[in-house]
Each structure stands twice: as C-alpha cells, then as structure tokens.
C-alpha positions in Angstrom: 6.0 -6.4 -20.6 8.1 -8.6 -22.5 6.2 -10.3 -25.6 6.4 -13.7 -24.4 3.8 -12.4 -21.1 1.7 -10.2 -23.9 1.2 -13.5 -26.1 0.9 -15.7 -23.0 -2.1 -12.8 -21.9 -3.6 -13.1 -25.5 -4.2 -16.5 -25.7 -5.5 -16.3 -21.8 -8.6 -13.7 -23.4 -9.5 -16.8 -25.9 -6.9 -16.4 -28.8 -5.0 -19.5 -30.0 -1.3 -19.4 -30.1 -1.2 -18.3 -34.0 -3.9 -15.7 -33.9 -1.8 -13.9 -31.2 1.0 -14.0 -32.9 -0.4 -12.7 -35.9 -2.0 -10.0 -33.7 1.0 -8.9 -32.1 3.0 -8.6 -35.3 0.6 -6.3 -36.8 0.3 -3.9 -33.4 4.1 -3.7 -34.0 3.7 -3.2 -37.7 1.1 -1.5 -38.9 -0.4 -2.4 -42.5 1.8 -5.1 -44.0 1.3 -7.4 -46.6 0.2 -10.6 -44.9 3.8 -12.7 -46.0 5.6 -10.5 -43.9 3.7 -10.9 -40.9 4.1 -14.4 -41.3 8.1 -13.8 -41.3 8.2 -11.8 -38.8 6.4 -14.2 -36.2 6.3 -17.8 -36.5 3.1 -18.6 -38.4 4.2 -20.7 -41.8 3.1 -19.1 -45.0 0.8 -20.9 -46.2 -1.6 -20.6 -42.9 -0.9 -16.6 -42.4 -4.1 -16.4 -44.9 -6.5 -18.2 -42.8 -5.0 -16.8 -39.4 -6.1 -13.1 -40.6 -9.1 -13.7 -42.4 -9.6 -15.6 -38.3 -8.6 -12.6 -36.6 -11.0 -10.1 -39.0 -13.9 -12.3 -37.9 -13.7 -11.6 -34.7 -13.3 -8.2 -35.2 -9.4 -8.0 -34.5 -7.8 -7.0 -37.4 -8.9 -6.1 -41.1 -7.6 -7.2 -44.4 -7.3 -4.8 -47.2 -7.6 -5.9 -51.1 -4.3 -4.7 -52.6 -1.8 -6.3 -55.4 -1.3 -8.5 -52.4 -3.1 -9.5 -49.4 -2.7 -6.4 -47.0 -3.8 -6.3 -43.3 -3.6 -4.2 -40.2 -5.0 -4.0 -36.2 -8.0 -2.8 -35.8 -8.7 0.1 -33.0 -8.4 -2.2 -29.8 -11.0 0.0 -28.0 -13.3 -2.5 -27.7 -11.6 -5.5 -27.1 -9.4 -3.7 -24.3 -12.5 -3.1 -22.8 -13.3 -6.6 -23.2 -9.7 -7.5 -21.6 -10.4 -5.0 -18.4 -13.7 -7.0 -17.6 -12.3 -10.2 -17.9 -9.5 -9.2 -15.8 -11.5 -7.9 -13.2 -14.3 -10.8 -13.4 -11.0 -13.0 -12.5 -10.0 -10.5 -9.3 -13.4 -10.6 -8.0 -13.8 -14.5 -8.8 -10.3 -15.1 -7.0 -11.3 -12.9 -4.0 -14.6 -14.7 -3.9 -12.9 -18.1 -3.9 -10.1 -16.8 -1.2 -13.3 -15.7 0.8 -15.2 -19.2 0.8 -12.0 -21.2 1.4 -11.3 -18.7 4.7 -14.9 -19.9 5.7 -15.2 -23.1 5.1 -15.9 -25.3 7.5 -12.5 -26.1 9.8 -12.1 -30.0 10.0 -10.9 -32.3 12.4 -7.6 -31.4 12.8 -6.6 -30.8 16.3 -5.3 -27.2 15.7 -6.3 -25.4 12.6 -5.7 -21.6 11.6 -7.4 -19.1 9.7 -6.6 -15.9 8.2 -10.4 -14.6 8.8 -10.7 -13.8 12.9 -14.5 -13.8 11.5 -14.2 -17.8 11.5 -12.7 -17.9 14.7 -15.7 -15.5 16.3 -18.1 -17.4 14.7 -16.9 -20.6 15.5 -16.8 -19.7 18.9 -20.5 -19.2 19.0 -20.5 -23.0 18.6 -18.3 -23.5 21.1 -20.9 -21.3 23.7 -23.8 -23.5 22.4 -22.0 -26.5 22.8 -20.8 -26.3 26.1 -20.7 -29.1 29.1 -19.9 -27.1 32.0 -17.9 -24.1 31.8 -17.0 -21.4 28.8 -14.5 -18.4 29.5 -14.8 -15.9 26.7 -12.7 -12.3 26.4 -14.2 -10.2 24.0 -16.5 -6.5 23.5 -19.2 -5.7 24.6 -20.6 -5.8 20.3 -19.2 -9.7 20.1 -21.3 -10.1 23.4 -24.5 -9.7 22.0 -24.6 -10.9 19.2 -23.6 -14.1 20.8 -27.4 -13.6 23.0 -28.6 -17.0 21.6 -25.9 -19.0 22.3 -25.3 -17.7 25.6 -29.2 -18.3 26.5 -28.4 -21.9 25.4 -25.7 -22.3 27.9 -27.6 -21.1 30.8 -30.0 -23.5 29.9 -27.5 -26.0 30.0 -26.3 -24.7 33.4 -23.2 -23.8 31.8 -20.9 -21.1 34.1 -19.8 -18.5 31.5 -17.6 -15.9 32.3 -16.7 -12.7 30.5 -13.9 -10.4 30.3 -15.1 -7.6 28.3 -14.0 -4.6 26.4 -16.6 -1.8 26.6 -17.4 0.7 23.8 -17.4 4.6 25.0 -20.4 4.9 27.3 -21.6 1.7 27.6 -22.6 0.3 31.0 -21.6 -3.6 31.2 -24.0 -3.9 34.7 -26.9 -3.1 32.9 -25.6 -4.9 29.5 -28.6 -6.1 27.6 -27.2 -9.9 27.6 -25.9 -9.8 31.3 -28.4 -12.0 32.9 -27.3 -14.6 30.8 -23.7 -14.5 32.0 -22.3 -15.9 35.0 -20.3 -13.1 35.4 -18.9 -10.1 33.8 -15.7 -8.1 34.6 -14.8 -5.3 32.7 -11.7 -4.7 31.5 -10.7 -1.3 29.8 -7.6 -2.6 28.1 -8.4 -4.0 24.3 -6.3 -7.2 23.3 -7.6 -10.2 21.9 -10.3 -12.4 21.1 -10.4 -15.6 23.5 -13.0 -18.1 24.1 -12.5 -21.5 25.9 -15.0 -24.4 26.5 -14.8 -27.2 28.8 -11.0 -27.5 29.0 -10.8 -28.7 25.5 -12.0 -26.3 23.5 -10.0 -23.2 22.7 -10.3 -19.7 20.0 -8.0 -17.2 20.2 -7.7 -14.7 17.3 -5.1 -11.8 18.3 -5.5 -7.9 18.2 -6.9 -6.3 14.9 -3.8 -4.0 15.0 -1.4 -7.0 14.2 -0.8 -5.9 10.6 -1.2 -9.6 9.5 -4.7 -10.8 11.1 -5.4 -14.3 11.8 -7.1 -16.7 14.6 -6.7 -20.0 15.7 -9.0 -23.2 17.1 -7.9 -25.6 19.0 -9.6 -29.0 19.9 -6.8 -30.8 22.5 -6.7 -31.8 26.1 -3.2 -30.1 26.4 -3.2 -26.9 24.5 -6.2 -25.0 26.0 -4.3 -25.6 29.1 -2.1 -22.6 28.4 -4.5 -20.5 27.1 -7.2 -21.3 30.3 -3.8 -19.5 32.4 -3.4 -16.6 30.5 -7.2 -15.6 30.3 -7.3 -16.5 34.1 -4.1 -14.4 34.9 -4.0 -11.6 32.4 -7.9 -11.8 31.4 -9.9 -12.1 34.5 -7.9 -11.5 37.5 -7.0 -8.5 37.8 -10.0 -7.0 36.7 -13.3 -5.9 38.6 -16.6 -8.1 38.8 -19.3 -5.2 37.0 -22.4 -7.8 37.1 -22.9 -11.4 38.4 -25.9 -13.1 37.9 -27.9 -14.5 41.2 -27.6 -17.8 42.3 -28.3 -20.0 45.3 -25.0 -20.9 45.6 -21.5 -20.2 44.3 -19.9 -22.1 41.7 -16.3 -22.3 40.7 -14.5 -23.5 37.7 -11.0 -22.7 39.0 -10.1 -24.6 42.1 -7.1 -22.0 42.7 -9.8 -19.0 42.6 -12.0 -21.5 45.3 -9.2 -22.2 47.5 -8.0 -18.6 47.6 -11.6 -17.8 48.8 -12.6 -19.7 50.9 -8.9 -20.4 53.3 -9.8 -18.0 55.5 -12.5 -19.5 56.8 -11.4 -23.2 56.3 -8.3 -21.7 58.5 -10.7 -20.6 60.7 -12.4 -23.7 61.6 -15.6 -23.1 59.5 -17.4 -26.0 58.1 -17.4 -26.1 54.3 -19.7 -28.9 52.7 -18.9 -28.4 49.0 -19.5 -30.7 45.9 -17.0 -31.3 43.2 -18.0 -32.5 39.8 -14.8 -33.5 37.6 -13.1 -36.3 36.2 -11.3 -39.9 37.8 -7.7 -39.3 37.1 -7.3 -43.6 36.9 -10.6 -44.5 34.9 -11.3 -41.2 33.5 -14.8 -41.1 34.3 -16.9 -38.4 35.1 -17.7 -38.2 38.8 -19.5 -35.9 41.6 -17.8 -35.8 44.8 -20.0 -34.4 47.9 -17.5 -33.6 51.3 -16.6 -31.0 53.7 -13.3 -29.3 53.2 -10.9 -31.1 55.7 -7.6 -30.3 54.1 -5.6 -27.4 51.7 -2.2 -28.7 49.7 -0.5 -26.1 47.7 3.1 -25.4 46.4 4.4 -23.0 48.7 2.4 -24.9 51.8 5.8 -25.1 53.8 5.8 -20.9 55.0 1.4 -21.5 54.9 -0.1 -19.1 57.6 -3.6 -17.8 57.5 -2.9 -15.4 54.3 -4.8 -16.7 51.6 -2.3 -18.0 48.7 -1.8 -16.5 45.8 -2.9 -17.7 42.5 1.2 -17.6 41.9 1.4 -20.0 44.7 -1.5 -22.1 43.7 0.2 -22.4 40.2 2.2 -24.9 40.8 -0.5 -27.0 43.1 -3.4 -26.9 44.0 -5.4 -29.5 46.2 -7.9 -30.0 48.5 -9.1 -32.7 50.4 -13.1 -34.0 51.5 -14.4 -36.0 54.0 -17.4 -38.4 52.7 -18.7 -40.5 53.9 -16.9 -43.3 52.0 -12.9 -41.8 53.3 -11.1 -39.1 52.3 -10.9 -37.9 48.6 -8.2 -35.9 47.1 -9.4 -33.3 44.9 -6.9 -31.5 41.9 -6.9 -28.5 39.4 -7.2 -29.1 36.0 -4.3 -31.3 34.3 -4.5 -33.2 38.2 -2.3 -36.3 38.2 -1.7 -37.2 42.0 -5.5 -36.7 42.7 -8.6 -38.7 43.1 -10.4 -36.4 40.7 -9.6 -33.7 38.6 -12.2 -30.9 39.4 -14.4 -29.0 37.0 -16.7 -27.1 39.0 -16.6 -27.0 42.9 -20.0 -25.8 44.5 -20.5 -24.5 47.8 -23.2 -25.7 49.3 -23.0 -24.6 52.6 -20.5 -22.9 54.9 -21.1 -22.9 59.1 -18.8 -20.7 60.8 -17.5 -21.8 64.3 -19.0 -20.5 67.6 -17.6 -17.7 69.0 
C-alpha cells in the first residue's frame, strides 16, 4: 500500500494528519530520537515534541528519557484490533444502508428498477390488494401463499386473478391451500420469471434467479404493461393446462381474444350469446358497462374466416366484436382499442341459447 493510502487510512481511524505521520515514521524507524522523526516526515521541529507525547497518550507510541528525547511504536496489537472492528462496523453499516436504500419505498416515477426482486414481490402484493378488475400473476406455488391475504382481498373485490404457477416437487396446485381464492390456476412446469400485472396499468416483472446480476422492475403506464400483458398471455398462460378454477355462475373474461376464440363456434353456429362488457369509452374515456348479444366477429385475418376458431396469432392484430342493445349496435375492442366504442376489460357471459335443431 503505498504511504499516502496508509496515512489517508490513519487519519480515517481518528488520527490527525501529524500524529500519523509521526506514527508512520516510527513503524519505519524504530527508536529514534524525536528530531529525526520530525525530518524524516513533515512535522516542523518544534511541534515533533507535543505530536509524541499526543501519540503516547493514546497509547500509540512511547517516549523514552535519554540524552535526547527518544521514542518508538508501540506493539499495534491492540489498536489493529481496534482498526479490524472499525472496518468491519463500516462493511456491515454500508451493507445495511445498501439494504434500506434497495427497500425503500419506490416513488412516482413511471418505471423504476431495483436490484432486490424482494421489492418487486412485495410490491406486487400491493398491486393484488389494490386491484380494480383483473390481476395476472406468474409465480410458485411458495410466492402464492404467502400472498393468501392479498388474494382474499381481491376476491372480495371481485377481482379475476389468474395464476401461472411453478410447482415445488410434489405439490398438488388442484388442492393448493390458496386455490379457492384464485380465478384460476394453470400449472406450468417450466421456471422463468416473476410477473404480476394489474388492471392494465400496473406491471412487476423481476427475471430468473439464475441471471447472474438479479434485478426487477415496476411499471405504472398505460403503454408498457401492454407488452408484458402479451407475453404472460402467450408464453405464460396459453399454452399451459387449467389445474383448478374456482366456481362461478358465469364465465368471465379479461382477454377478449381468449372470449372470441371460445365462444365462435357457437356464435358461427347461430347460438344466441347475451354477454356484458365492462371497459372503457375510447372518446370520453369513461368507464362503461355494455349489455348485448353477440351479433358480429372482426379480426385480422377475417378475409379466409370459416368456422375454425382464430387463433390468438390472428386475433393479435384485431380483435372485435359487436352487440346489439337495445340503444344500436356497439363496437366492442381489446385492450389498447382505438376504432371501438369501448375498450373491454372483462366480458361476462351471461347466457348462451343454442339454435333448434
């Protein structure tokens, strides 16, 4: 270390500039007369004397009676041992510090990132709590209970939550200790990371503990979530099996692409379906709730449309439906709708009559 650090770390452990100097000079000297540690450092002469007799009162060096003032380093045992806790009160306060700012409170900022996925999982327990209308969450089966209150609280809110979730060895996600309180769970054997969106807006994502660099994200925007909302419907839920839905007295949809891929067959058909949209005006932006019978499919790839259901690939690029009420015909989107009369949120069917035979 070269001596300019060493002084700079002595005066950090509570010595002034001159008693480290003066300390220094005799670890590199030994027992010297106390002029020549002042020559070979910078102290002046006349303030060597008070410098040493400094240094022997707090037990850092000793001066010795001789035809001259004499003095030499005392065993450093002790204040080493002082230097080590110091040093290691200063790790553990930095580490400590580190560990508040990572979970502090995230603030208004429309996307903020943390290096502790702990903040984003807990955060998203607000999110659960919190929640309008719908929450889509991919996580294991561990994160889903201990989440139990907050998913209680969304029920009670007649939030639709739906799960995509890792299980541990063994575990049985149909008889899951929190699965009544989930809209639905689908298991999904492949690990990858932590997701959790709410009401459109809302998004957490914290990737894979095997990235070598963990970190998470939360997002409060109208645009952002979009993209996330696709890849947890495409690569998160899709594909995978429905383990446990929880009973009720009639199906609910928060993806208008997974409603009209449902139900074409019988719309194509000629079965009556009476259905009520809750969403959002695309010209005032108000919240609205839409009651109709299904009169009408639009989708991207409409042009080759036969009585195939469409494919959520064919739905990506529209997706709309149109009601009869009893006020006209209303145009109903997919999140992000434009060309619409309302942007849906969650489509409910409340009744389907199938035609005579």
């Amino acid at each position: 270390m070269e001596r300019e650090d060493l002084l700079g770390g002595l005066e950090d452990a509570g010595l002034t500039s001159y008693q480290a100097e003066a300390y220094l000079t005799l670890l590199d000297m030994g027992v010297s007369p106390a002029v020549d540690v002042a020559r070979n450092c910078s102290i002046p002469v006349p303030r060597i004397y008070d410098v040493l007799n400094e240094l022997e009162q707090m037990g850092y060096a000793e001066t010795l009676d001789r035809e001259t003032l004499h003095a030499r380093a005392r065993e450093p045992a002790e204040f080493v041992q002082d230097l080590h806790e110091r040093s290691d009160r200063i790790s553990e306060v930095a580490d400590e510090i580190e560990e508040r700012w990572e979970a502090s409170p995230l603030g208004d900022n429309k996307m903020n990132v943390t290096k502790r996925v702990e903040t984003v999982v807990d955060h998203a327990e607000d999110l659960i709590r919190e929640a309008d209308s719908s929450v889509d969450l991919a996580l294991t089966d561990e994160q889903l209970v201990a989440y139990e209150r907050a998913l209680a609280d969304a029920m009670d809110n007649d939030v639709v939550v739906r799960a995509s979730v890792v299980p541990t060895e063994g575990i049985d996600l149909a008889a899951h200790p929190v699965a009544d309180l989930v809209t639905e769970i689908r298991e999904r054997p492949l690990p990858g990371p932590f997701c959790a969106l709410a009401d459109r807006t809302r998004a957490c994502l914290a990737p894979t503990t095997r990235m070598p660099e963990p970190y998470g994200v939360v997002i409060d925007d109208d645009i952002v979530p979009f993209i996330f909302r696709w890849y947890f419907q495409t690569c998160l839920w899709e594909v995978w099996d429905t383990v446990s839905r929880r009973r009720q007295d009639q199906p609910v949809y928060v993806c208008l692409e997974a409603f009209i891929r449902d139900v074409y067959p019988l719309w194509w058909d000629d079965a009556m379906i009476s259905v009520t949209v809750r969403g959002t005006e695309t010209d005032s932006g108000r919240d609205r709730a839409v009651s109709g019978v299904l009169v009408d499919v639009h989708y991207s790839a409409e042009s080759a449309r036969t009585s195939r259901p469409p494919t959520l690939l064919e739905l990506a690029g529209q997706a709309t439906v149109a009601l009869w009420t009893p006020n006209g015909t209303r145009t109903v989107g997919s999140w992000g709708a434009l060309l619409e009369d309302l942007e849906a949120r969650r489509v409910t069917v409340d009744a389907i009559e199938l035609p005579a035979p």
